[in-house]
N, C-alpha and C positions, 0 to 999 in steps of 0.2 A: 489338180484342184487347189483352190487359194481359199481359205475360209470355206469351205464347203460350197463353191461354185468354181466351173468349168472356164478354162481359157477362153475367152470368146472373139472373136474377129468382127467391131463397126465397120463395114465396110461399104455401107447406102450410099448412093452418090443421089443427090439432086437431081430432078428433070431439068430446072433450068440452069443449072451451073453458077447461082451464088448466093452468096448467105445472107437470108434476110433477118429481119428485125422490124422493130415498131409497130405498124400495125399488123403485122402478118402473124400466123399461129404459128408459136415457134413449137409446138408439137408435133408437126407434121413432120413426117420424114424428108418431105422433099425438100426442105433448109439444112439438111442434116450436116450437109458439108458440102464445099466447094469441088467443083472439077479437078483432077488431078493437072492439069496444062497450068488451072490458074494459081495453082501451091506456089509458094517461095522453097528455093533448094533445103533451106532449114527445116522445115515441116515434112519434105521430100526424104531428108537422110532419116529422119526420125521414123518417119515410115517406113524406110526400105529398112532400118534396123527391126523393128517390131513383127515385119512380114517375115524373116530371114531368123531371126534368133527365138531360141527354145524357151521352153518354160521353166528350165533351171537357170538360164539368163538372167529370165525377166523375175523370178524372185532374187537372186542374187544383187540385183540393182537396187531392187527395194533394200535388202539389207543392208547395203551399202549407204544407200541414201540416210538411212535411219543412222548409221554408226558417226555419217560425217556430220548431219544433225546434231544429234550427241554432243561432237566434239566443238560444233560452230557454238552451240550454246554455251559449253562449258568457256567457251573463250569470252561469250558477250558477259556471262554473268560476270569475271575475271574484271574487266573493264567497266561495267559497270556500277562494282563496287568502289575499285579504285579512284575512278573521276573526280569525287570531292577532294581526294588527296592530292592527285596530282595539281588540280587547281589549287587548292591549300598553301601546297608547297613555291608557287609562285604568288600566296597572295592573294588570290583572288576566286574565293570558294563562292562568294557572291556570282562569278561567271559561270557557273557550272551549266546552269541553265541555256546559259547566252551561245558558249561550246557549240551544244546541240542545235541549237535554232539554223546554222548553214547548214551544217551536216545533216540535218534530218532530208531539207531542202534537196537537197545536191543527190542523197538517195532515194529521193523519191522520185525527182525527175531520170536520175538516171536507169531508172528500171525502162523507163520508155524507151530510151536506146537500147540498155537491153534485151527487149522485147524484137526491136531491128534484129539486132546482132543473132539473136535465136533466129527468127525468120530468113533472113537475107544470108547469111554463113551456116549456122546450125547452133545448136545445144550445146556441143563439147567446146564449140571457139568461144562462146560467150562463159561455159563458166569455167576455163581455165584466164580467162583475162578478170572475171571477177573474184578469182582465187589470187594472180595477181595482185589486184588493187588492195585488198585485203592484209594481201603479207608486206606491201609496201607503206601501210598507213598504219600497220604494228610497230614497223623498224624506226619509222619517222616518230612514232610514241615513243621508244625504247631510247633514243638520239636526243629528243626536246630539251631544251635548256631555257626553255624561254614559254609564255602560254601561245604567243602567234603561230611557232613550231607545232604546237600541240593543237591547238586550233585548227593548224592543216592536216597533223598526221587524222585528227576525228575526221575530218569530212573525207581523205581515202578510206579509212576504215569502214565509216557510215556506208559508203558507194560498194565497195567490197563487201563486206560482210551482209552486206541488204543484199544484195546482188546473188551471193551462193544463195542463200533464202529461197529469192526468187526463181533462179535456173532450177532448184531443188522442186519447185513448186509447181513449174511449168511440165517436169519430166513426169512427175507423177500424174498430169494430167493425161500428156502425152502414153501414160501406159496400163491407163484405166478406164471404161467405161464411165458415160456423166453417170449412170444408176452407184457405182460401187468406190467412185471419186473421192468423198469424203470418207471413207471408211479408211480406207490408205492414209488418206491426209492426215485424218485425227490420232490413227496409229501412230502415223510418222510421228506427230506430235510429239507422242508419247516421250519420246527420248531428251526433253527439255525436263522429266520430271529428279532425274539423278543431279543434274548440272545445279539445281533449285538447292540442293543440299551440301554438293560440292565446293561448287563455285567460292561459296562466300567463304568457305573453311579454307582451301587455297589459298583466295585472293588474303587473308588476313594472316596467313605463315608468310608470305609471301612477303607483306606490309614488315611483320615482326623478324622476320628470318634472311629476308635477301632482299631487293632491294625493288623499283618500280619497272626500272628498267628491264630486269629479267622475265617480270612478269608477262609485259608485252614480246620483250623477245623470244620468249620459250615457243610459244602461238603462232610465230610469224615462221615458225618451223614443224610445229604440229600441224597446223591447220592444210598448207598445201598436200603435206606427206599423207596425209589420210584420203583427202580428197581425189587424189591418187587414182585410186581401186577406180572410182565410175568414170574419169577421164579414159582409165585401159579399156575398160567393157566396152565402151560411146566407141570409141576409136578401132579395136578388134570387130565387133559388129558391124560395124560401117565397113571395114573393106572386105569380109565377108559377103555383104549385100551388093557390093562392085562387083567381087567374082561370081557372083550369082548373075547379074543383069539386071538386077533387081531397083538399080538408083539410073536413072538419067537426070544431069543436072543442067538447068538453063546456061547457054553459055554465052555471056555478055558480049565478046569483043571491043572491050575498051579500053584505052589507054591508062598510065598507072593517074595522069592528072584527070582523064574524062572520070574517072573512077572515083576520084576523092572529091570531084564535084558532086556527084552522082550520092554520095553515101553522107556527104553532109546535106545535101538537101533529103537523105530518107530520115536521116536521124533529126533533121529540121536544129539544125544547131543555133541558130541563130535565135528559135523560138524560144528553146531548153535555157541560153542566156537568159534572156529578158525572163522569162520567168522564175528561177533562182534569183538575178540580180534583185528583181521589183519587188518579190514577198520579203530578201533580205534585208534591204537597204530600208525597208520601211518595218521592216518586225525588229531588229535590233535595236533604234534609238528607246526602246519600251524598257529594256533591261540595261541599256549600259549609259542611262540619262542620270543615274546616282554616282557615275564617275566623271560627271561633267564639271565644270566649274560653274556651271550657273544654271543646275537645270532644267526645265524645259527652256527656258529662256537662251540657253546658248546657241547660237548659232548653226552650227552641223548638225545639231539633233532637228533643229527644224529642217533643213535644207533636206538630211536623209530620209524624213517621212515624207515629204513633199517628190522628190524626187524617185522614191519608192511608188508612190500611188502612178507618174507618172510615166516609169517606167512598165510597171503593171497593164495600163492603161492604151500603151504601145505594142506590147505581149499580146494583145486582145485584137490590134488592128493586124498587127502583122499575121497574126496565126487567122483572121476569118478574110482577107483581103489578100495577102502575098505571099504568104507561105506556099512553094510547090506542093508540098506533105505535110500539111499541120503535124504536131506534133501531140496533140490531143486527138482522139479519136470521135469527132464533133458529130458525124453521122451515125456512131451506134452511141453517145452520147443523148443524143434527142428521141431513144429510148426510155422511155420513162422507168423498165426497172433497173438500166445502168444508171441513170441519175438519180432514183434513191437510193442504189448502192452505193454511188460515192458518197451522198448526203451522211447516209449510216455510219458507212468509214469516217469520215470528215467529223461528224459530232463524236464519236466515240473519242478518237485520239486528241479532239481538245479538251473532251471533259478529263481524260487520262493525265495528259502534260500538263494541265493549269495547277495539276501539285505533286506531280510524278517524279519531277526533277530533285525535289528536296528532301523526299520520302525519306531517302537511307540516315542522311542526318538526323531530320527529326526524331526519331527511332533512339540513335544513339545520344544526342543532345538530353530527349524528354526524358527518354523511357529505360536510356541506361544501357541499351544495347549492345554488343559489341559489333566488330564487322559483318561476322561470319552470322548471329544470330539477326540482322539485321536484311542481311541481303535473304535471309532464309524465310522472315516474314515478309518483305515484298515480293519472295520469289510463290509465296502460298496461291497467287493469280496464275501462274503460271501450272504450279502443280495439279488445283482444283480444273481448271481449265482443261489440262490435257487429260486430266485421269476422267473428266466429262466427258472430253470431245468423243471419244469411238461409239459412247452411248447415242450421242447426237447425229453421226455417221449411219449407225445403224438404222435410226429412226424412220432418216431421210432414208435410207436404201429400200424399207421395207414400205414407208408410207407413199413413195416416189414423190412426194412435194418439200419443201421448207418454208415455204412464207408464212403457212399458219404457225408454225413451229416457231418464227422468232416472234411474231404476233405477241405469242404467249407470255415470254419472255423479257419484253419490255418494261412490263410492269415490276418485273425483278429487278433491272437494271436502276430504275426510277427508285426503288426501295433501296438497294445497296450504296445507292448516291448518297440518300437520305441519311442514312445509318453513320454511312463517314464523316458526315459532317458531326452527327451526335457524338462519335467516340472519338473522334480526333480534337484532341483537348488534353493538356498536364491533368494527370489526376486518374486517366481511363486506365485499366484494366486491360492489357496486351492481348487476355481472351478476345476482348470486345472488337477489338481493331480488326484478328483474323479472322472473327466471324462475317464479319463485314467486308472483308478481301475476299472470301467465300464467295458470299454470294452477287459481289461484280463480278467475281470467275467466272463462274458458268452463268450467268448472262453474258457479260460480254464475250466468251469464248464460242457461244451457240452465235451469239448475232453474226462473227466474224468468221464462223463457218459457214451459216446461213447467206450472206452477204459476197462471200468468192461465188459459191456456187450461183447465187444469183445471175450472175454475170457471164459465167461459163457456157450456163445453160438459152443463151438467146443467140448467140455466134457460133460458126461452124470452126473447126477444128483450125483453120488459117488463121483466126483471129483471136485463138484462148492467150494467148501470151501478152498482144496488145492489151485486151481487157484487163487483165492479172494488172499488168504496169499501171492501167488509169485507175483502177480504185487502189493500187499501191501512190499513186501521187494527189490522190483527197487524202488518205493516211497522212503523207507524211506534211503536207500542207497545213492535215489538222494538227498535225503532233507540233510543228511549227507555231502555228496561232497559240496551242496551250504553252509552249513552250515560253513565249513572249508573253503570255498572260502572266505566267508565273514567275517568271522573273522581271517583271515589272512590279508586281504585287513583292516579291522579295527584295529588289533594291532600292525602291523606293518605300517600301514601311518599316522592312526589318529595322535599320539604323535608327529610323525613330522612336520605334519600340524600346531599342538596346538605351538609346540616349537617354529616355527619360524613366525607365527601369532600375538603370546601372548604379552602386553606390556610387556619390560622391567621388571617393577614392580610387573607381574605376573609370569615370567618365572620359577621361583623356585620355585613355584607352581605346573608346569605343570602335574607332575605323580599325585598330587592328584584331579586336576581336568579332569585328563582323566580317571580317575578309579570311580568317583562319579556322577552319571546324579543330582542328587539334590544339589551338588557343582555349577552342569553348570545353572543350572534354578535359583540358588539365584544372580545369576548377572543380572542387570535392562539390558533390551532389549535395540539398542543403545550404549551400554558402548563400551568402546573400548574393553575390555576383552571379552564379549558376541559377539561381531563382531567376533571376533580371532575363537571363537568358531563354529560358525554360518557357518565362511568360512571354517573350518576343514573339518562337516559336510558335507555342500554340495560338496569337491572334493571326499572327501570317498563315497559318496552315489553314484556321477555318475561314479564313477570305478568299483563299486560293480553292476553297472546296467549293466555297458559295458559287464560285465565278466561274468554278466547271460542271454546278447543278444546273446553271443556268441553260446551259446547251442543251440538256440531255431530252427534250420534247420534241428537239427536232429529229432523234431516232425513230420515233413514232412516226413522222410526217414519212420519215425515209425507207422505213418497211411496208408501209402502207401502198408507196407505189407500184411496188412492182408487182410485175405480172406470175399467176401461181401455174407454173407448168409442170408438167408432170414428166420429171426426168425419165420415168422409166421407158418411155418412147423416143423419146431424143436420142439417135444416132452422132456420134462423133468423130470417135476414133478409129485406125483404123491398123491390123496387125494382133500378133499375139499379145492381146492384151488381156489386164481382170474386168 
């Protein structure tokens, strides 16, 4: 027994042998899941472990899952307190935002590959190579002497650390029933709420006590060493289910070149380029046109947006015209409830990053915060969130649907916008801010449970990971667009603000105190100068709030679409599962 319900075995196969969508009723058992012949070996090993291993196993993974959760968190908070500093410290806290804009990119598309790599190899190759990526883009942090360094070490990191996320995300799917899915999920959650309080007290002994480097490097040895435990289980289970009989794996006979032909057109590399490339080359000149010599008017900033849209625009030919494998999943795409999920996704994380990026400063610049008390109230989305989610879980398990559930909740989100824009302003009340981090928490934590499961529940068990990756790549797409919002909106008004706020006596200062957050914190609270500042602040933040309300109507367009099915008949999974 798991919560007071019985191990159960999905085990329906289709009459016809494949998974529909669009217009077909995906309530019906016969989409429930594909033929066993038509599986990929990764969906295969995951099966023959689940049919094979016990039910002190399959809790023990959950626990494990949860513990490396935990510790992935406690590292993202670590990192993402430090970022302003690390930028800082070359100068350029202005870029903080800009950092992110590849990186978000590069982990969003790359979930798609990973989604391959689960499929086509299995679950445990894909997240020991995202384990990997992860501790190689800490080291490359802990190394950085330069921001281009750091630049690169973010976007492994980004890839890595999105990456366990996602394998994490996928497993749990793989060992739950859709009725009882979110219930695990929002559990799992759970364990981001210690890291919310941790993290920031850490990361700022860390700042005071030792140094940036250790920070990153401490992680880049926690993180794999923990993650550990479920690569043994994934791996002891598997060959357990070999000695059983239990796994037949397709066997290609290909050469090691027919092969790397073969895996770059599944992973469609060519596609995943141009798409990175196009969003980057054209979202960057937005944030880094205030380091130009002349700018809009310079020359590369136009050429990069120009040649973003048209590299964009080549992404679009190549992926409906020649791509072997699109890389986008275009046929359960023209699903109308996977394209208001990605909509949903897509609006949410631009309305997030158009001022998400600058939060932790603003905090400490306006409001006098320190690190630790700082990372603690942005981390309050996080806490309210998850201490939500298993309520949200449950609802869905019990109600068997979610679309009227986020329905509901729209109108929260639409009020919580609102609210930020009210208290985010010199002068507010610290209460006021968390009440309003509140209540974007559980709205947007409901919409983005509501929103996977959306997705989950119209594809057969072959294609939960794909889908997982295509509304993780409108996320990170969105988080991208907000990202460039907001740092457009930061480098090109904050200086202006600063220039003509600033005394006299600090004017010819101004570039180096716009490029350094530890510049702006050594001026005493009160001064005239720290005023200048303060007021810079709060006009950039409520521009950057205006310009992520503006999104937020098309979450309604994007719940509105989909289709309301009733999980509790949908068949998926298959083996000792909850």
């Amino acid at each position: 027994m798991v919560g007071g319900q019985p191990i159960v075995t999905d085990e329906k196969e289709p009459q016809d042998g494949t998974a529909k969508s669009g217009g077909a009723d995906p309530s019906e058992d016969a989409d429930s899941e594909t033929k066993n012949e038509r599986k990929q070996n990764g969906v295969r090993k995951i099966e023959a472990i689940t049919s094979t291993w016990s039910y002190t196993a399959l809790v023990s993974v959950f626990v494990m899952i949860w513990i490396t959760e935990f510790t992935h968190s406690f590292q993202q908070q670590i990192v993402g307190n430090l970022a302003p500093y690390v930028t800082s410290s070359f100068s350029r806290h202005g870029l903080t935002a800009t950092v992110g804009i590849v990186a978000s990119l590069a982990g969003g598309t790359s979930q798609l590959v990973f989604a391959k790599i689960c499929d086509v190899w299995g679950r445990l190759e894909c997240y020991i190579l995202t384990h990997f990526l992860c501790m190689l883009g800490l080291i490359l942090m802990a190394v950085a002497n330069n921001i281009e360094t750091y630049a690169a070490a973010t976007v492994f990191w980004e890839v890595g650390s999105g990456g366990i996320g996602y394998v994490q995300t996928v497993l749990i799917s793989d060992l739950t029933s859709l009725r009882n899915r979110m219930v695990i999920y929002t559990m799992n959650a759970t364990s981001a709420i210690g890291p919310v309080f941790a993290g920031p007290v850490v990361a700022q002994l860390f700042l005071q006590h030792s140094n940036l480097k250790w920070a990153f490097g401490a992680f880049a040895i926690i993180m794999p060493s923990v993650g550990s435990g479920i690569m043994i289980s994934l791996l002891y289970n598997l060959r357990q289910a070999k000695k059983l009989g239990k796994l037949e794996l397709n066997e290609s006979g290909r050469t090691w070149y027919s092969s790397a032909v073969f895996y770059a057109k599944e992973v469609d590399i060519i596609g995943m380029f141009l798409l990175v490339a196009g969003f980057a080359i054209f979202l960057l000149p937005f944030s880094l046109v205030s380091y130009s010599a002349h700018g809009w008017k310079t020359g590369y900033v136009i050429a990069m947006i120009v040649l973003g849209v048209f590299i964009l625009v080549a992404f679009g030919f190549w992926e409906y015209f020649f791509a072997p494998i699109p890389m986008i999943p275009w046929a359960n795409l023209k699903d109308r409830t996977t394209f208001g999920a990605g909509l949903l996704a897509c609006t949410l994380f631009i309305s997030f990053g158009a001022w998400g990026s600058y939060f932790s400063s603003y905090l400490q610049v306006v409001h006098q915060q320190t690190v630790a008390h700082a990372g603690t109230i942005i981390g309050i989305y996080t806490i309210a969130s998850c201490t939500w989610g298993p309520f949200v879980g449950l609802l869905i398990r019990y109600t068997k649907h979610y679309k009227w559930i986020a329905i509901l909740f729209i109108p929260v989100a639409l009020l919580a916008t609102a609210l930020l824009i009210l208290f985010r302003s010199p002068g507010t009340k610290i209460g006021y801010i968390i009440m309003a981090q509140i209540f974007k928490a559980t709205s947007g934590g409901t919409l983005i449970i509501c929103e996977q499961l959306a997705v989950m529940a119209i594809v057969a068990h072959n294609e939960v990971a794909i889908m997982l990756a295509a509304i993780g790549l409108f996320a990170s797409i969105g988080s991208s667009i907000g990202r460039a919002i907001s740092g457009a909106i930061w480098t090109n008004e904050l200086p202006e603000y600063l220039l003509a706020a600033l005394p006299e006596d600090q004017k010819a200062n101004a570039t180096a105190i716009y490029g350094d957050l530890t510049i702006q914190l050594s001026f005493p609270f009160n001064s005239p100068t720290r005023d200048a500042i303060v007021y810079a602040y709060g006009e950039v933040q409520r521009k950057m709030l205006i310009a992520g309300a503006c999104f937020m109507p098309l979450a309604l367009v994007g719940v509105l679409m989909w289709r309301n099915i009733n999980v509790g008949k949908k068949k998926q999974t298959a083996g000792n599962v909850w």
